[in-house]
Every structure is written in C-alpha cells, then in structure tokens.
C-alpha positions as CSV (number, residue, x, y, z in Angstrom):
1,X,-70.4,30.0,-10.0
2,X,-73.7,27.9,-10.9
3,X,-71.5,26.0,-13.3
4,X,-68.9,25.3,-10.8
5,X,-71.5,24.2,-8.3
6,X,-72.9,21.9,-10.6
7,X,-70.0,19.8,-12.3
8,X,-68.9,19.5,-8.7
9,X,-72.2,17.7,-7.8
10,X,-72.1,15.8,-10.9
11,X,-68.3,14.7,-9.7
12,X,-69.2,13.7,-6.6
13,X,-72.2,11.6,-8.2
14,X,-70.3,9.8,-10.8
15,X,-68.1,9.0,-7.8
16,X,-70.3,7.8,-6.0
17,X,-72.0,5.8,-8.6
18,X,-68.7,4.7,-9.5
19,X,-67.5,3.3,-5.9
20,X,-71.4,1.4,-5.8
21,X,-70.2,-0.3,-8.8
22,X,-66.7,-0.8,-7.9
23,X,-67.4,-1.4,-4.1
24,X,-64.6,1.4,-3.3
25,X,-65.5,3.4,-0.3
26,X,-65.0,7.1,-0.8
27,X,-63.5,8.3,2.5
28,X,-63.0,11.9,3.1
29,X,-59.4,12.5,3.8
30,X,-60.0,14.4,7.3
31,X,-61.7,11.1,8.2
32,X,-58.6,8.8,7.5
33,X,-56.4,11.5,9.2
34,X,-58.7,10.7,12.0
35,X,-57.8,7.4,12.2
36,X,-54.3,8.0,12.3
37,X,-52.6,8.8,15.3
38,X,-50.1,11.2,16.5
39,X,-47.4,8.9,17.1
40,X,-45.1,11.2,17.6
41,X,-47.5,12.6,20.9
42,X,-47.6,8.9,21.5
43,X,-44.2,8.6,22.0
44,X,-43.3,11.8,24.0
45,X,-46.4,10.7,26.4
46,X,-44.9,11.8,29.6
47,X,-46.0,8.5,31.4
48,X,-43.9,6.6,29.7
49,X,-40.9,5.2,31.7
50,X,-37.3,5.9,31.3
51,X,-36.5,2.5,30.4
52,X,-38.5,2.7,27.4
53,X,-38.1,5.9,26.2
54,X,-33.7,4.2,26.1
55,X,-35.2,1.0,24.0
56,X,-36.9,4.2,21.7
57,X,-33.1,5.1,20.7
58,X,-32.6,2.0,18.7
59,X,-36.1,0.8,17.7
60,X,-37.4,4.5,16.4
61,X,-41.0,3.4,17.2
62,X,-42.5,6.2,15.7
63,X,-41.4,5.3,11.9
64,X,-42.5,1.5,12.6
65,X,-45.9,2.3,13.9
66,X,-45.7,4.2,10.8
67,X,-44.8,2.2,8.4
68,X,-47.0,-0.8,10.3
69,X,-50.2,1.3,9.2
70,X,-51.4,1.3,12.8
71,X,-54.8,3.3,13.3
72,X,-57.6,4.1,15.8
73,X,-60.1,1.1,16.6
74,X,-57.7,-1.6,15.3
75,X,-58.0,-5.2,16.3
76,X,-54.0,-6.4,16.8
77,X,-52.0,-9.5,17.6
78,X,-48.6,-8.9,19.7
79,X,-46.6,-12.2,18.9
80,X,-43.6,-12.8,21.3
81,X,-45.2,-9.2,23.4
82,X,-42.0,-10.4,26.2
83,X,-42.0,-7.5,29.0
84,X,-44.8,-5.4,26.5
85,X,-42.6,-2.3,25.2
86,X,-44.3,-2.6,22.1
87,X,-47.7,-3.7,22.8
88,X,-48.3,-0.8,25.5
89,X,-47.3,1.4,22.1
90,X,-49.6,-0.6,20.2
91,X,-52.4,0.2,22.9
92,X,-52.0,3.6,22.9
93,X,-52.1,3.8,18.9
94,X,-55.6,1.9,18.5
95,X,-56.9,3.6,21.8
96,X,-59.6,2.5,23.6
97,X,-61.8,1.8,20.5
98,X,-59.1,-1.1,19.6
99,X,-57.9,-4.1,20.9
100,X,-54.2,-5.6,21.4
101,X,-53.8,-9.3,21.9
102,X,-50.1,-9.7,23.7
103,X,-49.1,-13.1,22.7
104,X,-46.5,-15.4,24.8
105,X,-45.8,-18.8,25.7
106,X,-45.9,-19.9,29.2
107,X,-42.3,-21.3,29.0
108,X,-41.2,-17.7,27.9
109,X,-42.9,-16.0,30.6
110,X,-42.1,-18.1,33.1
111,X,-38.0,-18.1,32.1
112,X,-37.7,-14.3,31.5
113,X,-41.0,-12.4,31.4
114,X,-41.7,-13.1,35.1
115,X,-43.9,-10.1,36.4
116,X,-42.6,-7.6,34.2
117,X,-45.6,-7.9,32.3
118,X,-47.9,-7.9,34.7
119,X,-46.4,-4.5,36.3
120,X,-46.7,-2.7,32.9
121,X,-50.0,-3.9,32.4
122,X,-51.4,-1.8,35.8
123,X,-50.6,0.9,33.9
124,X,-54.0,3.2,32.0
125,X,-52.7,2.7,28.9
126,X,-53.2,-0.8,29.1
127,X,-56.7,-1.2,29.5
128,X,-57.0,-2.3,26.0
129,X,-54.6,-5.3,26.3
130,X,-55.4,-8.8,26.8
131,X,-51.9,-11.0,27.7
132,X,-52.4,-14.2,26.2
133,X,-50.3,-17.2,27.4
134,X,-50.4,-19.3,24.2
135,X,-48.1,-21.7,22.6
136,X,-45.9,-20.1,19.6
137,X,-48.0,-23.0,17.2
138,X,-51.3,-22.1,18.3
139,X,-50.7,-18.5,19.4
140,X,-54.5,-17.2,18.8
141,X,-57.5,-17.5,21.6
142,X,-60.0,-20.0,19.4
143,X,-62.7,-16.7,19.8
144,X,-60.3,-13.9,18.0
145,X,-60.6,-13.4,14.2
146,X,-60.6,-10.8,11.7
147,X,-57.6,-9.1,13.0
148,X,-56.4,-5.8,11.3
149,X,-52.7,-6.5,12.0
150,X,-50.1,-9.2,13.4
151,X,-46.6,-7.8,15.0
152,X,-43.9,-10.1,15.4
153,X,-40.7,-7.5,16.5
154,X,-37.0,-8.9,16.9
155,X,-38.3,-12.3,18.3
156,X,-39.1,-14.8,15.0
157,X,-35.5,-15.6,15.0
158,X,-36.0,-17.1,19.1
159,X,-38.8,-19.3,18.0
160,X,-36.2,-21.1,15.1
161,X,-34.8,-22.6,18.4
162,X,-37.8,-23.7,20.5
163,X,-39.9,-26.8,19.9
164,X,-42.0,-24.6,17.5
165,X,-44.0,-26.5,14.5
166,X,-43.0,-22.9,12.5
167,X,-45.1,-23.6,9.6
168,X,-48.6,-24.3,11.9
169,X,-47.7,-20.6,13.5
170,X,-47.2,-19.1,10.2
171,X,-50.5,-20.8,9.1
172,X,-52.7,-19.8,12.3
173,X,-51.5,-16.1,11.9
174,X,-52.7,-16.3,8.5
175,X,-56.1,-17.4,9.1
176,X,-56.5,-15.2,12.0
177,X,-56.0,-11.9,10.0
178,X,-59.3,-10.5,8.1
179,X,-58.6,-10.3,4.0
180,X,-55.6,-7.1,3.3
181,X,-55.0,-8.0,6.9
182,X,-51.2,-7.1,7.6
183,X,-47.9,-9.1,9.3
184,X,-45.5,-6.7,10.3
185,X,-42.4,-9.0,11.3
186,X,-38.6,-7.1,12.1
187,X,-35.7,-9.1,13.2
188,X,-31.8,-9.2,13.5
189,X,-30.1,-10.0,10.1
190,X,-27.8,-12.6,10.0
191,X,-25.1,-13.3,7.1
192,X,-26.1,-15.2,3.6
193,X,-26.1,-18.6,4.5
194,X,-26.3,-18.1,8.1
195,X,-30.5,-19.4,7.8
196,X,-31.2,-20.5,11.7
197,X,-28.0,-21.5,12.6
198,X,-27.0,-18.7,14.6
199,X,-30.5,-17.9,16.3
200,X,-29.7,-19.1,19.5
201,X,-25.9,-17.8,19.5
202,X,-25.9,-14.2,18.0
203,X,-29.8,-13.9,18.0
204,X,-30.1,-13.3,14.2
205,X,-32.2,-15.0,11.4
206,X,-31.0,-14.6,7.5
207,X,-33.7,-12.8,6.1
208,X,-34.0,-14.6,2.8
209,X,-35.1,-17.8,5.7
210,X,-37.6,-16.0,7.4
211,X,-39.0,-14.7,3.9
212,X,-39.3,-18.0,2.6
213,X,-41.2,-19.7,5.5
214,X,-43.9,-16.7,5.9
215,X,-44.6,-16.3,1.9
216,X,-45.2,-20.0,2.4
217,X,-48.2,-19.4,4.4
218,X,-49.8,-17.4,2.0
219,X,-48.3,-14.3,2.8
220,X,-47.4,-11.5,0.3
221,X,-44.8,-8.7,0.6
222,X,-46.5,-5.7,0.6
223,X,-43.4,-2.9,1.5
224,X,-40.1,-3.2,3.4
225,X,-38.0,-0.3,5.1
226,X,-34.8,0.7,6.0
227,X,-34.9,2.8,9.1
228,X,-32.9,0.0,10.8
229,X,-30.3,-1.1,8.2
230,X,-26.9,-0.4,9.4
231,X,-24.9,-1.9,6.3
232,X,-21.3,-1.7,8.4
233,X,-22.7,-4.1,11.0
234,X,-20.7,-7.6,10.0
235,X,-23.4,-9.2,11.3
236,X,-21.0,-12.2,13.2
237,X,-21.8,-11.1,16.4
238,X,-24.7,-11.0,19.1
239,X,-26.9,-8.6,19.0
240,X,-26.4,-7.1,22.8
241,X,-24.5,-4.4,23.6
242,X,-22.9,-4.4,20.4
243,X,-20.2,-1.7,19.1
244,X,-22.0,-0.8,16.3
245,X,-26.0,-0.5,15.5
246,X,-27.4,-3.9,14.4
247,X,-28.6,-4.3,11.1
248,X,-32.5,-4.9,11.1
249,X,-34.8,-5.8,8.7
250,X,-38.3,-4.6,8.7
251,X,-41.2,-6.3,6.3
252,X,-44.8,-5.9,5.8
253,X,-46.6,-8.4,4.6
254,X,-50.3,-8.9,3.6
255,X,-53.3,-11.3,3.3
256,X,-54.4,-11.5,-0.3
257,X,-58.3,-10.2,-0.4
C-alpha cells in the first residue's frame, strides 16, 4: 500500500514537473467534463419554440455544437446570426459565464431579419448575446479580441454575392480569434466546378472554393464531418424545400498557436 502511495506521488510530480517545463496544463478530466455541456438537455430545453425545434430535424445541432468544441465561459462570434437559431444555441452552451457576438449586416437585417431578432433576443437565454450590426468585411466591434470560436452556418455562400471584399472578412476573423482559436464554417455543397456561380440561384458554394479562400487567411483544417452529407443529393437544385436532404459540408478550422 505505502509503495503504491508513493510512485503515485512521484507520478503526479514528474507530471507536474513535466507540464512546468513543457507549459502543458494538467486538467483533471471531471474539470474538462465541467466545461462541456449537456447539449443534448440544451436541446430538449422546453422553452425552446416549435419552430426551432423543426429547423433541429435537418441541422442536428447537438452533433455540431459537438463537433464545434463549444464549452462553458466561451467568448464566440455568430457570423451571418440571421433570425438567431443558432446563436440562442450558442448562448445557452457558453452560459452566462460566456459571451456570443451575433454578427449581421444592416442591409441583411433590414431585407429579411426585420424584428425576428429582436423578439428572440427578449428571451432569458439571451442575456449573454450582443447583436452586432456590422458589415460582412469588418464584421468584429474594434473592442472584441481573443475569441475562443467563430461560426459561420449555411450563409458563406450568400456573402459570394454581396459587395463583400471576402478576403478582408476572412482576414479580420483571423485576427480576431486568440491562438488554437477555431472557425467552424458549414454550407450547401454545390457541384465541382460550380465555385460561386450558383450562390445566388441554388444557394450552394463548391466546397473546394470556400476551402481555398479561408486556408488563404491563415487558417488550417483541423477536422471535418459528415453528419450532413447526403451523397444522392445531385446538388443542381436550390436548397428550399427540396425532395431529398441537402448535402452539407461541415469544417473546423484553426488558428495556428
């Protein structure tokens, strides 16, 4: 038993001498699951409206918030946050400990948002939001840095279209992230070869485009999923109200330390 006791203390001070040297940050595991949430519970929460809990059918926001690495006391930017389905989801992850930045040009809201997002943002689980009418180019308040994560959901493609310098937005999402800092960016796939050209017609982007322009900035693929491939979607089409599921593309990228 003594000797048990003992190499265990020796391990956990070679670790910890080991981490000071390093700079690794040991972090007991029950403290990281603390800083993940239930998003599951999140989902289910019961005052969630009816409307969203039908977008939940086709975006399955539980495996993105997943796979987006979303936790407790994050700082976030919302790009394109439209009517706010994701960025209330977003506020309920980080809690009230974190921050969510919803992000939208005052063209966009004033030719579709309209008050939608104001009504959603009386709502409790929105006290952690702050709705920022930006331009697409210059999308982040000159006071906001250091942020944990970027989303940009299903709405890259709409900005291909707009009077948009793409590669300044790219660049100030960039700076504003902190260093391993993550862009979490889905969209509509369109065919090879299709680039832009359809973004205003079916509302699709070629993801090989989209790729291109963001690992221009500086970013680097980190992961990519494929919860919301559909493969027999032919992908010549609009994406609303379509016969079959639309194939998706999901990609996480991150800011070299």
């Amino acid at each position: 038993m003594e000797r048990s006791v003992c190499f265990r203390a020796n391990a956990i001070g070679m670790l910890s001498a080991l981490s000071m040297l390093t700079g690794w940050s040991v972090v007991p595991a029950a403290a990281q699951d603390a800083r993940t949430p239930d998003f599951e519970a999140i989902i289910a929460s019961p005052d969630r409206s009816d409307a969203d809990r039908q977008t939940d059918q086709r975006r399955q926001p539980a495996k993105m918030l997943a796979f987006a690495g979303v936790e407790t006391g994050m700082k976030v930017l919302d790009m394109e946050a439209n009517a706010g389905y994701s960025t209330e989801l977003l506020a309920r992850a980080v809690g009230p400990g974190g921050v969510v930045y919803a992000q939208d040009s005052a063209a966009i809201v004033e030719r579709f948002v309209k008050d939608k997002f104001d009504l959603r943002a009386q709502k409790p689980a929105m006290k952690n939001v702050v709705h920022v009418i930006r331009d697409f180019d210059d999308p982040v308040p000159p006071d906001v840095s250091g942020l944990d994560l970027i989303t940009f959901f299903f709405a890259y493609h709409d900005v291909t279209y707009m009077q948009v310098d793409r590669t300044e937005m790219n660049r100030k999402m960039f700076a504003a992230l902190k260093p391993g800092g993550y862009l979490v960016i889905a969209d509509h796939s369109a065919r090879p070869g299709d680039g832009t050209m359809v973004a205003k017609t079916l509302h699709r982007i070629e993801e090989s485009t989209l790729r291109q322009e963001i690992e221009a900035a500086g970013f680097k693929l980190a992961a990519e999923a494929d919860f919301l491939r559909s493969p027999q979607d032919p992908r010549d089409v609009p994406v609303f109200k379509p016969q079959i599921p639309v194939d998706e593309f999901v990609l996480k990228y991150q800011k070299p330390l």
